[in-house]
N, C-alpha and C positions, 0 to 999 in steps of 0.2 A: 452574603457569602463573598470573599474576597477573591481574586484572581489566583490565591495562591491556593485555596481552599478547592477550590473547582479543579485546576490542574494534577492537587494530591486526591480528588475525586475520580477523577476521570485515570489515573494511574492506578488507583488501586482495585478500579473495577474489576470484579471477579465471575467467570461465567460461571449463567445459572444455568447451563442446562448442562455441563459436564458429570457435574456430579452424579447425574441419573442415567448417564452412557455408559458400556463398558467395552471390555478390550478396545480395540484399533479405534474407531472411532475418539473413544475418550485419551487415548495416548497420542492421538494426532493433535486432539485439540490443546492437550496440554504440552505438549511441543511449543506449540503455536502460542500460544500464551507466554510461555518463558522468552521466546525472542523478541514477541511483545515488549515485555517489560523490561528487558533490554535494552530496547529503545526507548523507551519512553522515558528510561530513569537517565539517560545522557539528556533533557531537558530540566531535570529536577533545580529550581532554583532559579531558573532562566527567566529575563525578561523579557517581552515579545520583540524589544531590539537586540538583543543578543540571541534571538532564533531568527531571525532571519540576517544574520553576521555572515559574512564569506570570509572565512577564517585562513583558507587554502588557497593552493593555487587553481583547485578550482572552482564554476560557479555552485556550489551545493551548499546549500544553509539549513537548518535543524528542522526549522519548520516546514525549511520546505521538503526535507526529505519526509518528515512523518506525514504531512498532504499526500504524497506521491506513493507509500506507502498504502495508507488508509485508501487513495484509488484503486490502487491497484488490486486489492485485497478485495472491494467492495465488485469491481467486474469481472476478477475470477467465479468469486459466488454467484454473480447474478449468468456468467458462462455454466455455472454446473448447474443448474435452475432451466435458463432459457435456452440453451446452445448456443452457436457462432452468433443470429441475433443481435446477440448481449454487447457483442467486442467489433461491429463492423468498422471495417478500415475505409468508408469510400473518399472518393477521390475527386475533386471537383471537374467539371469538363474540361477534357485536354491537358489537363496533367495524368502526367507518367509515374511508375513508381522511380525508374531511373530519375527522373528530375526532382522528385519530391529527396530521396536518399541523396540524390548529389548537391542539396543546397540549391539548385535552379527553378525549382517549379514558381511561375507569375500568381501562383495562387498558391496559400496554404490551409490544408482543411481545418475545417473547426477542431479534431479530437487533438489535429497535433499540436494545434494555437494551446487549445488547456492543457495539453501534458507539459508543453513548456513554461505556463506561467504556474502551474501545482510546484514548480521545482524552487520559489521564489515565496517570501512573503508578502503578499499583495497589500497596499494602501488601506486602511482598517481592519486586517485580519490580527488576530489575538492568538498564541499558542494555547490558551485556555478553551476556543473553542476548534482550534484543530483537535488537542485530545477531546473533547465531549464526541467530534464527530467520529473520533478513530474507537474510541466507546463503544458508540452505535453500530460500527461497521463490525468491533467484534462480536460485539449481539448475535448480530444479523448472521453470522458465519455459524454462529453455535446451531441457530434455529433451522439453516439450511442443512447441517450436517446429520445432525438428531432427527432431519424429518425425512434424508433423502430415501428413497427404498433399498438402495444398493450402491457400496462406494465404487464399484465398479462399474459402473454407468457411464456410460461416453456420449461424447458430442465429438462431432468434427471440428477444427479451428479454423478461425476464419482464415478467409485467404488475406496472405499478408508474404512480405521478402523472409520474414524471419520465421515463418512457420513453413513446413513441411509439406509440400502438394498430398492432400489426401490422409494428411497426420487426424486423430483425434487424440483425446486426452480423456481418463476418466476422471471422477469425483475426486477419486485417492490422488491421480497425479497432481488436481490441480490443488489440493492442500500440501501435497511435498512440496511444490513450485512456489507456494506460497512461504512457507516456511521459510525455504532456503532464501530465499527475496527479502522476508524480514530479518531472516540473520546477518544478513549481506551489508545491509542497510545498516545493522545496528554495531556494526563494526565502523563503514563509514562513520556515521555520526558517533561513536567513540572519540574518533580521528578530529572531529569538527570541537566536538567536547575539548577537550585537552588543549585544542589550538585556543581556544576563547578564554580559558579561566586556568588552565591548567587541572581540572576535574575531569575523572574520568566515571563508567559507570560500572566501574566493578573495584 
């Protein structure tokens, strides 16, 4: 199977467990699916040095937005699963959140070191196996929503600057929040698209 064969694999994956869902559920997920493929069809064609291009003025490259994507997606789910758990923010000793937000903290925790290099195509990574893994992470979304008992189900969010003292979020919010995030996204990389070849995905 060739590089190009696995990428029009992993794009054209279709969830199995929709079709056995119905109302809300099933229209959430196929929401969720169209802005998928949104995105993933602004890679069609690409090379893995043309998904990780900085096309813009700024640093965001294709691949590494569907990475950052696929994360993001993949600890939502595992937040409507585990609770806060899932997404803990900790801090190494003696950093601040002031220091860490203002660029000064002597120390940077591990979640933020990976969120900043998911943003980047790293030294061996292949966009063929970023979509296989963004693949699995839509799997995985399908099986947690089809098995949860109630999309109204909450969890509190962890503690963090950008959430809420005391906020939760349910199952349902965190698929709207998802959604809206891959749409977001798949406009960015529209934007990145067009900059590198002149190709857009619509």
């Amino acid at each position: 199977m060739t590089d190009d064969d696995r990428k029009d694999s992993a794009m054209n994956t279709t969830p199995t467990t929709t079709a056995a869902l119905g109302g809300e559920r099933a229209d959430l997920l196929a929401e969720l699916a169209m802005a998928r493929a949104f995105l993933i069809g602004t890679v069609r064609g690409l090379s893995d040095a043309q998904a990780g291009e900085r096309p813009t003025a700024s640093a965001l490259c294709l691949g590494g937005l569907l990475k950052h994507v696929a994360s993001t997606e993949e600890a939502w789910m595992r937040f409507a699963v585990e609770g806060a758990s899932a997404m803990s923010f900790t801090l190494p000793d003696g950093v601040t959140w002031d220091d860490l937000m203002a660029g000064t903290a002597r120390q940077m925790p591990q979640w933020a070191i990976d969120r900043q290099r998911e943003f980047a195509m790293q030294p061996g990574e292949t966009l063929a196996a970023i979509l296989d893994r963004y693949a699995r992470v839509a799997a995985r979304t399908e099986e947690v929503v089809a098995s949860v008992e109630d999309l109204s189900r909450t969890h509190p969010l962890p503690e963090a600057p950008w959430n809420e003292p005391g906020a939760a979020h349910s199952v349902r919010r965190v698929l709207i929040h998802v959604i809206a995030e891959t749409a977001q996204h798949a406009g960015h990389a529209d934007i990145l698209r067009e900059s590198i070849d002149g190709q857009t995905s619509t």
